[in-house]
Backbone as JSON, one array per atom type, in Angstrom:
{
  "sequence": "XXXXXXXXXXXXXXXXXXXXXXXXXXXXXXXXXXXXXXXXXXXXXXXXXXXXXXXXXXXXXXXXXXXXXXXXXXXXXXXXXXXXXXXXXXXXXXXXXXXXXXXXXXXXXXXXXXXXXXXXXXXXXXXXXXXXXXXXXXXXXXXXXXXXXXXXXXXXXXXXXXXXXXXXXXXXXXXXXXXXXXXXXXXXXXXXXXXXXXXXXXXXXXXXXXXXXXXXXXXXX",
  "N": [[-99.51, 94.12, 186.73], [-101.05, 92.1, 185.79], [-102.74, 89.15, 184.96], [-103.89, 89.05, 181.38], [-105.84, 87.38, 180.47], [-107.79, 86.92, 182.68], [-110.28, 88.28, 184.33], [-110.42, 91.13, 186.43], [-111.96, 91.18, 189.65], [-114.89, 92.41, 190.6], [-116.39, 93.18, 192.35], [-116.5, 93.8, 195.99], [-116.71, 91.39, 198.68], [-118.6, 91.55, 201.66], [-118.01, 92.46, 205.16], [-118.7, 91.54, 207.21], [-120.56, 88.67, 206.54], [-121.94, 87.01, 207.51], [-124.38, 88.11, 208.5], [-127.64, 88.92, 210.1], [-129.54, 90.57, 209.91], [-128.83, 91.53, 207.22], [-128.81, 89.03, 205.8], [-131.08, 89.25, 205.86], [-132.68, 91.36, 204.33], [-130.78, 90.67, 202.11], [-132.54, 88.57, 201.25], [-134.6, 89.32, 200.53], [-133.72, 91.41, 198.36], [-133.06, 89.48, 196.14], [-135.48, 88.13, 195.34], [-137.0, 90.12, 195.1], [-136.0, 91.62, 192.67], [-134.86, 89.48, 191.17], [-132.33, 88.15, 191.13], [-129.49, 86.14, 190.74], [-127.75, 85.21, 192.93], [-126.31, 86.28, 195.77], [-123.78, 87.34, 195.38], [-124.28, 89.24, 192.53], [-126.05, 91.25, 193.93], [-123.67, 91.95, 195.61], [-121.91, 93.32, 193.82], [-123.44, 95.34, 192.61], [-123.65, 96.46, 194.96], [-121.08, 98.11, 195.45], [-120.79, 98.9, 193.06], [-122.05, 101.2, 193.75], [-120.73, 102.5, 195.95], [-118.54, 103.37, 195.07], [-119.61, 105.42, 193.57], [-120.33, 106.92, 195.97], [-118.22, 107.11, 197.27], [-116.52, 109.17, 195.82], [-118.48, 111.23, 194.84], [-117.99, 112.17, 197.83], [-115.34, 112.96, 197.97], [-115.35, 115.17, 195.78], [-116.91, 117.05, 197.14], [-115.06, 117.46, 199.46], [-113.25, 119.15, 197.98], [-112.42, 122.09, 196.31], [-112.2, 123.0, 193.48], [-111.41, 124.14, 190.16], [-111.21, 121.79, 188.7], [-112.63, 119.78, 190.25], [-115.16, 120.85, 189.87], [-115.66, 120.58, 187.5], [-115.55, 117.37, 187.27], [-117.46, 116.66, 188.7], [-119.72, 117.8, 187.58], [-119.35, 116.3, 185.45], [-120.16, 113.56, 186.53], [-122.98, 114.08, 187.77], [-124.14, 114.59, 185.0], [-123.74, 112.0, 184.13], [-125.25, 110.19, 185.43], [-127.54, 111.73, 185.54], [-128.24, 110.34, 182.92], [-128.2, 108.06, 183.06], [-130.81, 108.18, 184.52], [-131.01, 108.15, 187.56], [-130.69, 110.06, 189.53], [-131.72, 114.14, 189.13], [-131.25, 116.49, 186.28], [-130.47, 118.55, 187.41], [-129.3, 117.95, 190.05], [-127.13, 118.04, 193.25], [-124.41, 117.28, 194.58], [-125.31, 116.29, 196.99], [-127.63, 114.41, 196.37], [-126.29, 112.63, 194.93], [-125.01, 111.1, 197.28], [-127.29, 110.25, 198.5], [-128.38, 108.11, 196.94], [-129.44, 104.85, 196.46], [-129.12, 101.19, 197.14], [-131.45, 99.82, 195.75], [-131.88, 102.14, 194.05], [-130.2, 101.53, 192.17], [-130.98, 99.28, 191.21], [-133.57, 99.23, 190.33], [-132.92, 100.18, 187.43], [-131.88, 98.6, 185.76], [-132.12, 96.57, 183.33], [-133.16, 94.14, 183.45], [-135.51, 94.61, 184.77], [-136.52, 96.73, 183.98], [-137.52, 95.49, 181.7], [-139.89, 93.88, 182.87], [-141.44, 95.99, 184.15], [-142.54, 97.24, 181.8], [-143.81, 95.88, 180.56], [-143.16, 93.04, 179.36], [-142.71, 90.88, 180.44], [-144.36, 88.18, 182.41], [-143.32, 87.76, 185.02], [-140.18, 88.66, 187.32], [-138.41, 86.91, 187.15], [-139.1, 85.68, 184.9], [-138.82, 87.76, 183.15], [-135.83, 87.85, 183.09], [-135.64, 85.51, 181.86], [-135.92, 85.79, 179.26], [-134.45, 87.73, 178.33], [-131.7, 86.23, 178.72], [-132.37, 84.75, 177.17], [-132.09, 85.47, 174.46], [-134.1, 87.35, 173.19], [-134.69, 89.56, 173.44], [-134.13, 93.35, 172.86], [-132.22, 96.36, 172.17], [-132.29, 98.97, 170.94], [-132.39, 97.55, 168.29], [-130.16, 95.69, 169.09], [-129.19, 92.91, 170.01], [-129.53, 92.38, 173.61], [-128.4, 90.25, 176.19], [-127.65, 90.53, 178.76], [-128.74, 91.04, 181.98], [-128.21, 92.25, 184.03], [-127.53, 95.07, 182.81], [-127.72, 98.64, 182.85], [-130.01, 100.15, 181.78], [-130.34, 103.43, 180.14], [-131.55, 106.74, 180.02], [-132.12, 107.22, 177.23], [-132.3, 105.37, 175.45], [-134.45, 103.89, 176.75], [-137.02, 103.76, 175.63], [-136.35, 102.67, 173.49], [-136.2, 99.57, 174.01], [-137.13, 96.75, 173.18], [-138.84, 93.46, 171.65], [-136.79, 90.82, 170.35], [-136.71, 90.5, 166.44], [-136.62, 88.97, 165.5], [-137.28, 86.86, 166.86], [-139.5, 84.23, 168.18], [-141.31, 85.72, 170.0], [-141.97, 87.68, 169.57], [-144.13, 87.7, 167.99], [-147.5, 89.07, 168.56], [-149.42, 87.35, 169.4], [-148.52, 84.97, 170.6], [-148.31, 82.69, 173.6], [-146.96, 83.63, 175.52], [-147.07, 86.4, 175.63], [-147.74, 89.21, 177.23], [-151.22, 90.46, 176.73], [-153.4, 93.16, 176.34], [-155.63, 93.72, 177.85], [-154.98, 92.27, 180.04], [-152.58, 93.64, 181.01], [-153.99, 96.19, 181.49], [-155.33, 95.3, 183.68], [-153.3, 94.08, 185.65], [-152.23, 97.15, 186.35], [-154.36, 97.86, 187.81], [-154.14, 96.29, 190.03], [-151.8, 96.61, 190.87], [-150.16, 98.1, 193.55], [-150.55, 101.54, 195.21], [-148.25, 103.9, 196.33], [-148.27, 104.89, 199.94], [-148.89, 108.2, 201.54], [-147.42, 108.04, 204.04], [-145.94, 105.88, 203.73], [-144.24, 107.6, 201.52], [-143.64, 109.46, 203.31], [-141.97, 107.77, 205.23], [-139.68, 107.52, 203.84], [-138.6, 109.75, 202.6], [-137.73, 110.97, 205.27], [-135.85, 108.38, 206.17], [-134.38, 108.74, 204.65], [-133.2, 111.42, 204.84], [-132.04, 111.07, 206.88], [-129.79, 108.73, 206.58], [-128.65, 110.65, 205.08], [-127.27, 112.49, 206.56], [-125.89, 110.64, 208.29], [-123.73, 110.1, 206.33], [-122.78, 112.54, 205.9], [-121.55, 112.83, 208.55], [-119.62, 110.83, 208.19], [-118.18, 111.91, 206.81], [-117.01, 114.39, 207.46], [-115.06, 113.43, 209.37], [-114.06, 112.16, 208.47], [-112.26, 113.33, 206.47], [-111.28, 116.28, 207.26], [-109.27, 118.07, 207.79], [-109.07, 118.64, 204.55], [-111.25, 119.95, 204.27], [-110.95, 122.39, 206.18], [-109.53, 123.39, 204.89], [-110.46, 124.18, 202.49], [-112.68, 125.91, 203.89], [-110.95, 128.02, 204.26], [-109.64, 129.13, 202.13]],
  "CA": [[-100.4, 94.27, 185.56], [-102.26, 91.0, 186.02], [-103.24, 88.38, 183.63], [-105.21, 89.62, 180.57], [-107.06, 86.16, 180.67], [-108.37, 86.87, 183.79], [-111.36, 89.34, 184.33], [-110.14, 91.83, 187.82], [-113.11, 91.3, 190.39], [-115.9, 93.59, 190.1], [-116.92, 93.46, 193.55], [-115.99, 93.1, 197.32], [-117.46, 90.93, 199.71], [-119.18, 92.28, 202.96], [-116.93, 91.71, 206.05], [-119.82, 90.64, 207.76], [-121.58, 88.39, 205.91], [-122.78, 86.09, 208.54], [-125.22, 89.64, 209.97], [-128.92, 88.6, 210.62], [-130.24, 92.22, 209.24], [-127.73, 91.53, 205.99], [-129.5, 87.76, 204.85], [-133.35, 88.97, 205.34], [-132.57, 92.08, 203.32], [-130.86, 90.17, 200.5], [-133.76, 87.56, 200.68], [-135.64, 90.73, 199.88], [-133.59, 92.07, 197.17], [-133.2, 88.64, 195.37], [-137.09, 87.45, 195.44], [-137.93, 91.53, 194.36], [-135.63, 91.63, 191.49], [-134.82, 88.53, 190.33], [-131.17, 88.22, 191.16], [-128.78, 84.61, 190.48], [-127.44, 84.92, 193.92], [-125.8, 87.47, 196.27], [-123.09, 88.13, 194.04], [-124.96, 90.5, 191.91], [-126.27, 92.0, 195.19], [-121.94, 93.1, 196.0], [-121.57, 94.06, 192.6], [-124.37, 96.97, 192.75], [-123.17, 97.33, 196.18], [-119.43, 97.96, 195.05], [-120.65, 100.22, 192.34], [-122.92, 101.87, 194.66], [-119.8, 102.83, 196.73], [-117.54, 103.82, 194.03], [-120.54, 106.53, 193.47], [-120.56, 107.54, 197.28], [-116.98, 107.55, 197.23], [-116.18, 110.11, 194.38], [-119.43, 112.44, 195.47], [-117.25, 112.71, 198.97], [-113.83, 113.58, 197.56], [-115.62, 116.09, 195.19], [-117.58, 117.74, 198.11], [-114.5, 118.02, 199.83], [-112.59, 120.01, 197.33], [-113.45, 123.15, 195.7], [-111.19, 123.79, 192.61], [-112.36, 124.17, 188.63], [-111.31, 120.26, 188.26], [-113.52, 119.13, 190.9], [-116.24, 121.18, 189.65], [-116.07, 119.75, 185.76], [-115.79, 115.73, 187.39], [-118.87, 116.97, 189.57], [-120.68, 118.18, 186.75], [-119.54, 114.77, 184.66], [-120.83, 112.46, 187.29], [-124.16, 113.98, 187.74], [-124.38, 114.16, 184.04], [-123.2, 110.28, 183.59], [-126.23, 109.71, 186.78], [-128.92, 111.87, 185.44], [-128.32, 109.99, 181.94], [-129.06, 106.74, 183.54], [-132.38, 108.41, 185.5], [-130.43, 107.97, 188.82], [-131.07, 111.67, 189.4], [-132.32, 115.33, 187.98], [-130.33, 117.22, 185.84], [-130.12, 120.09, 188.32], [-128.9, 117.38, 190.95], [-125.91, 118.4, 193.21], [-123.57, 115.68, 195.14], [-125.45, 115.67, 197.89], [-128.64, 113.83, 195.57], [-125.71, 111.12, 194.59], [-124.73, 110.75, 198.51], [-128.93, 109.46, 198.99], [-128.76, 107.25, 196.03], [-129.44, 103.78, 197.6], [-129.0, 100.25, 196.19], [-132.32, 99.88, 194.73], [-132.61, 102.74, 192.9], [-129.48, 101.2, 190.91], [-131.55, 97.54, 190.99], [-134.57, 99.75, 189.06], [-132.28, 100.59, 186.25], [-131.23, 97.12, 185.03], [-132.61, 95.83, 182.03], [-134.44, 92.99, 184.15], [-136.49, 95.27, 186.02], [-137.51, 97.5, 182.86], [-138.7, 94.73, 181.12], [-141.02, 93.93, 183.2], [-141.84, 97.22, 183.9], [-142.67, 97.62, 180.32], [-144.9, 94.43, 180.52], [-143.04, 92.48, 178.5], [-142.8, 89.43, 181.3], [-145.0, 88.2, 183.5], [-142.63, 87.9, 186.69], [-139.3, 89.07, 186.9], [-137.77, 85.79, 186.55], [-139.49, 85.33, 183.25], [-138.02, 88.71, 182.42], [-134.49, 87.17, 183.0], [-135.2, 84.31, 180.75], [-136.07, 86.27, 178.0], [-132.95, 88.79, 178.2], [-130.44, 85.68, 178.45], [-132.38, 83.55, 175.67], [-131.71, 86.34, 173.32], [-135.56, 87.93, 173.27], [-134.48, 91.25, 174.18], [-132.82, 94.19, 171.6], [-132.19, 97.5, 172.58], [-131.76, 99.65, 169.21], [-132.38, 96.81, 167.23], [-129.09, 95.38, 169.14], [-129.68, 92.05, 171.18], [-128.46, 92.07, 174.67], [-128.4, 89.27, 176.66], [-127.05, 90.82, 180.07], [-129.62, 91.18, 182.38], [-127.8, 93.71, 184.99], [-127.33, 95.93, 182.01], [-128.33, 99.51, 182.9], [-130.69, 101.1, 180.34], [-129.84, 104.73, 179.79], [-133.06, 106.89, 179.69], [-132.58, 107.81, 176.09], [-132.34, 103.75, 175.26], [-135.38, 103.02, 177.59], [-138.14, 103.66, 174.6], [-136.13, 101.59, 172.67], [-136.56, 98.44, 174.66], [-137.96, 95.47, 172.69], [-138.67, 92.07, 171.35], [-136.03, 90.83, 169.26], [-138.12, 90.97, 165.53], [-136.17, 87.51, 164.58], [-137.89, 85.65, 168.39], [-140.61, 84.0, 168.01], [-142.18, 86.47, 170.94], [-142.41, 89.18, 168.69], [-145.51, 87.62, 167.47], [-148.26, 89.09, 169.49], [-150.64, 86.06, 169.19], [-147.41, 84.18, 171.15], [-148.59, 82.13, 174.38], [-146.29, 84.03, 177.04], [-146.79, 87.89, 175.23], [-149.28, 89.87, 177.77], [-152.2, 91.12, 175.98], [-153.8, 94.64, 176.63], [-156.24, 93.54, 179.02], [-153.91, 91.92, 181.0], [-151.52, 94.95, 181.52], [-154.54, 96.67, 182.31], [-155.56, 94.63, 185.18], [-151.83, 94.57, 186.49], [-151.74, 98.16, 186.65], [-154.96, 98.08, 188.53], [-153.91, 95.82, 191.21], [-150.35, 97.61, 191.92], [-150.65, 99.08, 195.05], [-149.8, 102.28, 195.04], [-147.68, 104.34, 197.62], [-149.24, 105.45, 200.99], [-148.34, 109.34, 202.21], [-147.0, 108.05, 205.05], [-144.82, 105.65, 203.34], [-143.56, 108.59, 200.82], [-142.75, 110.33, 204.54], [-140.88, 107.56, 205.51], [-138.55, 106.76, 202.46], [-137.8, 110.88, 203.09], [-137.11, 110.52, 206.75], [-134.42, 107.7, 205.65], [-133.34, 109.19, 203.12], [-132.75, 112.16, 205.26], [-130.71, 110.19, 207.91], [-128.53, 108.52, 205.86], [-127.4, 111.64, 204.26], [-127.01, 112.89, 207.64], [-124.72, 109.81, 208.69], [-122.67, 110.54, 205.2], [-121.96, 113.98, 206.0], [-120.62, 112.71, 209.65], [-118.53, 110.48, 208.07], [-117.13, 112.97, 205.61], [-116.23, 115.09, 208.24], [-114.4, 112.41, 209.98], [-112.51, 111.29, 207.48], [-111.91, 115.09, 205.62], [-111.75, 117.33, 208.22], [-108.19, 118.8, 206.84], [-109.27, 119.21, 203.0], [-112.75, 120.92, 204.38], [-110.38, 123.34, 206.8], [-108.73, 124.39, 203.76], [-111.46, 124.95, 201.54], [-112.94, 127.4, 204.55], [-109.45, 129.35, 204.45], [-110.06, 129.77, 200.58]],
  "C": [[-101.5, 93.22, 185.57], [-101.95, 90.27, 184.77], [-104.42, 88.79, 182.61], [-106.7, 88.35, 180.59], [-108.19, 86.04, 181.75], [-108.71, 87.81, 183.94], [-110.28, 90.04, 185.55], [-111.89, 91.31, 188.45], [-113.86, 92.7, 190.5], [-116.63, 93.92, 191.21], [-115.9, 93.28, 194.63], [-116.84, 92.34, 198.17], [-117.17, 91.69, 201.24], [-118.29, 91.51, 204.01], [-117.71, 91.14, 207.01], [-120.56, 89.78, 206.69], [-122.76, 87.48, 206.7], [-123.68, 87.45, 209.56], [-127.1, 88.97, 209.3], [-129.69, 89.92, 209.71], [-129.79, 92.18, 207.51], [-128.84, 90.11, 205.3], [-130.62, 88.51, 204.68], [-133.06, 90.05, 204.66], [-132.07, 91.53, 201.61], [-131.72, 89.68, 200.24], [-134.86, 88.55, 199.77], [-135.24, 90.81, 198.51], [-133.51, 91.08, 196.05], [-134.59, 88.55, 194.85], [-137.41, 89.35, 193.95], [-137.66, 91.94, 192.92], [-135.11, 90.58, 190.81], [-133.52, 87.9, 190.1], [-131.12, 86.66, 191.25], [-128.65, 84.71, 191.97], [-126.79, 86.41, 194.68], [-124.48, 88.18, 195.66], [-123.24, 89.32, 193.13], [-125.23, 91.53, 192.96], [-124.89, 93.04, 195.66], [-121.88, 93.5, 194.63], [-122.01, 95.46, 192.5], [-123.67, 97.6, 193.84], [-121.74, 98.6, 196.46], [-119.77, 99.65, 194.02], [-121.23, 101.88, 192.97], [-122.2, 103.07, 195.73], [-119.08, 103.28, 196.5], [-118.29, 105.1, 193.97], [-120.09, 107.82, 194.86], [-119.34, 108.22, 198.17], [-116.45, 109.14, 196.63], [-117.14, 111.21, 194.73], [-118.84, 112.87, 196.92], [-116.45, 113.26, 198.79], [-114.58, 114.44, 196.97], [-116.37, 117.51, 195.8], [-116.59, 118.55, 199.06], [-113.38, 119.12, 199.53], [-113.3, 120.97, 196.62], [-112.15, 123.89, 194.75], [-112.15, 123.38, 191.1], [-112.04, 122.24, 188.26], [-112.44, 119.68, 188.63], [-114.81, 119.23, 190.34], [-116.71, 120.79, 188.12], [-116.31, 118.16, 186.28], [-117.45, 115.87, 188.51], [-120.27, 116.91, 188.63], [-121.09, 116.57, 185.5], [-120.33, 113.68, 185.42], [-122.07, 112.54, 187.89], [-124.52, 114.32, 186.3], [-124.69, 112.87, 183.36], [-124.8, 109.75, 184.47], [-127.56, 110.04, 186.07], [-129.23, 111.11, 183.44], [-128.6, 108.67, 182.0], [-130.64, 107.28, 184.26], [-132.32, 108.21, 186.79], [-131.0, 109.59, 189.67], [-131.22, 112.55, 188.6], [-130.82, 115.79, 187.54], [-129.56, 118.28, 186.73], [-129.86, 119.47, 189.62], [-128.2, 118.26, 191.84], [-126.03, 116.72, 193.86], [-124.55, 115.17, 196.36], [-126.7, 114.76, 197.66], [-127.54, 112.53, 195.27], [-125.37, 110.41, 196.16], [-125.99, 110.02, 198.88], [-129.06, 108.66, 198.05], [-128.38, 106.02, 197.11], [-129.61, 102.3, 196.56], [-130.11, 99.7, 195.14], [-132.73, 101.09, 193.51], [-131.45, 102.29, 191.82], [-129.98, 99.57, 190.41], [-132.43, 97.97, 189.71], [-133.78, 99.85, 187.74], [-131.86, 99.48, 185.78], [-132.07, 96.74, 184.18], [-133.66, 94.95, 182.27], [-135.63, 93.57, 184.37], [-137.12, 96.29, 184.65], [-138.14, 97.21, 181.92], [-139.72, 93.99, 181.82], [-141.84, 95.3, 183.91], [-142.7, 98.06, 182.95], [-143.74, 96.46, 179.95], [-144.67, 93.82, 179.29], [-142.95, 90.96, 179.42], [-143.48, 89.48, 182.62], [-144.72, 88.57, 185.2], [-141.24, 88.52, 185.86], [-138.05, 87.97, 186.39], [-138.01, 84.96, 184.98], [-138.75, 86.85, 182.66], [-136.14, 88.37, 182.21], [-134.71, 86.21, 182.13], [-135.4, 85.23, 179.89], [-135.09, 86.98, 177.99], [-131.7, 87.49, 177.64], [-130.92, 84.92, 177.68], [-132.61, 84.4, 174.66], [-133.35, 86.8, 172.49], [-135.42, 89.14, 173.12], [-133.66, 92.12, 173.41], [-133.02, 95.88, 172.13], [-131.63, 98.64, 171.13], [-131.34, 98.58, 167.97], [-130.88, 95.41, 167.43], [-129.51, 94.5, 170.35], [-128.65, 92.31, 172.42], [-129.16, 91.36, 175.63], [-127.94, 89.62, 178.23], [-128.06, 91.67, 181.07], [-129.46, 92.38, 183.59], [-126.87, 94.92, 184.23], [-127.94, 97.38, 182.7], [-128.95, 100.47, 182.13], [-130.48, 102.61, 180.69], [-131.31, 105.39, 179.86], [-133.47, 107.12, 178.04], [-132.78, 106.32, 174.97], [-133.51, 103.45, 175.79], [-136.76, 103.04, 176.45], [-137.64, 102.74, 173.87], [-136.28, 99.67, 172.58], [-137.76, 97.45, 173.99], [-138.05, 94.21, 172.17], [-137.59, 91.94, 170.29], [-136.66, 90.12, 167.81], [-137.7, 89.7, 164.99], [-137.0, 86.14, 165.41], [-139.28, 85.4, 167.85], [-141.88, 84.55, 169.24], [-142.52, 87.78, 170.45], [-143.48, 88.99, 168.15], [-146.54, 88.03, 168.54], [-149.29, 88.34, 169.81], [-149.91, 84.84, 170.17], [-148.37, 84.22, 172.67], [-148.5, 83.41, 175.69], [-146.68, 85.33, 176.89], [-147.95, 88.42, 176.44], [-149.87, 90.58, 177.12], [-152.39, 92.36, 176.77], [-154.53, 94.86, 177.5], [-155.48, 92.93, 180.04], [-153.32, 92.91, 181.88], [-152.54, 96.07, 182.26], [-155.29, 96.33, 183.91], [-154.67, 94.4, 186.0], [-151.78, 95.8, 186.95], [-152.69, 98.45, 187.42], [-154.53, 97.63, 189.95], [-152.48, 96.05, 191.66], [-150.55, 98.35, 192.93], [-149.68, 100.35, 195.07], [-148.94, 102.93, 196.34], [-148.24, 105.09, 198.37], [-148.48, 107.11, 200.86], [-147.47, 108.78, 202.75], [-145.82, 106.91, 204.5], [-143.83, 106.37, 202.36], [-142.42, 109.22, 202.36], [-141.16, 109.5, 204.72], [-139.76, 107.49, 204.92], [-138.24, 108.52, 202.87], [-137.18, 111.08, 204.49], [-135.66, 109.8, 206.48], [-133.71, 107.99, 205.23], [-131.79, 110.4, 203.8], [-131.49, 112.17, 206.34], [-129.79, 109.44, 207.98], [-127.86, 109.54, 204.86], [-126.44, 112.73, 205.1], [-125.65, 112.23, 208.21], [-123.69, 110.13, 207.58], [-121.81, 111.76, 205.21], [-121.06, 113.68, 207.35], [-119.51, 112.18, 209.67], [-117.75, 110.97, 207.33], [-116.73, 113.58, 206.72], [-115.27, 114.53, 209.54], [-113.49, 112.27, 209.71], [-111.16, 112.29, 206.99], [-112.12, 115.88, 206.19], [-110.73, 118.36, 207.69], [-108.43, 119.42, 205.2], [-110.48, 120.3, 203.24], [-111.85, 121.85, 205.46], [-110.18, 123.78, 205.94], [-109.59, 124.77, 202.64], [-112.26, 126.2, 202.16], [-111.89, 128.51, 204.63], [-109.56, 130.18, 203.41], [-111.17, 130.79, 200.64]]
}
């Protein structure tokens, strides 16, 4: 049963961690979103896997259960903005660790141009700035919901709710940010589909690796 005092771990660590390809990618994902340390990094990763997990087992069975926890878990997905409504599994099998980085609370307030960088968007979440239905939250790898994401704002007690406030970005501001965003090439749209396409490719090889017996018996059916 465990000790109630004591959280369970919420992640696993990578069995490589000492991999060359593994640091300069976190350096990436820290710097881009604003992460404490690599910690957060296995956490997403963990949940990321739990996802990729559960969309395999459900792929490989074909009974009315499967097809209601199918329907719940691209419901639960397209209610975060992870994917469309009219998803199937094989749309949760291409979900990739950033598109669960975008969805964090950090990343949609500045998004929302409420902080300059994203590390100023982390201070303001954990120095109690930040209210989501009028309800402060302080947890910065929170995942906003899409029907929560309008709600997203200053908390009306902070002294950043004043718009005359030092740090607040004005209107010209935000418009000169959104000028100098660079937007996405063609050819980098191609590639991010290319990838996309070849890791859903490797997913299906390892499903049929693993589940070769449960997918015999669903062709018998």
């Amino acid at each position: 049963m465990g000790d109630p005092k004591k959280q369970k771990k919420k992640f696993r660590r990578p069995l490589t961690v000492w991999n060359e390809e593994r640091i300069a990618r976190d350096k990436i994902l820290i710097k881009n979103f604003g992460l404490k340390n690599k910690r957060e990094i296995w956490k997403v990763e963990s949940k990321l896997k739990s996802l990729h997990d559960q969309a395999k087992i459900l792929t490989a069975q074909n009974t009315e259960q499967t097809k209601k926890e199918s329907e719940q878990l691209i419901k639960k997905l397209a209610s975060l903005n992870l994917v469309q409504q009219d998803a199937k599994l094989d749309n949760v099998l291409s979900l990739t660790i950033n598109d669960l980085l975008n969805r964090r609370l950090q990343t949609v307030v500045l998004k929302k141009g409420f902080a300059r960088t994203i590390n100023q968007a982390r201070q303001f979440i954990t120095h109690n700035h930040i209210t989501i239905n009028d309800q402060v939250i302080n947890v910065p790898s929170y995942l906003v919901p899409l029907n929560e994401e309008p709600s997203v704002s200053f908390n009306q007690y902070s002294t950043l709710a004043s718009i005359e406030h030092p740090e607040r970005i004005k209107e010209e501001e935000t418009k000169i940010l959104e000028k100098i965003k660079p937007k996405k090439s063609k050819a980098k749209v191609e590639k991010e589909k290319k990838r996309k396409k070849s890791t859903r490719k490797k997913e299906e090889a390892k499903l049929e690796e693993t589940l070769p017996e449960e997918k015999k018996k669903v062709k018998e059916k």
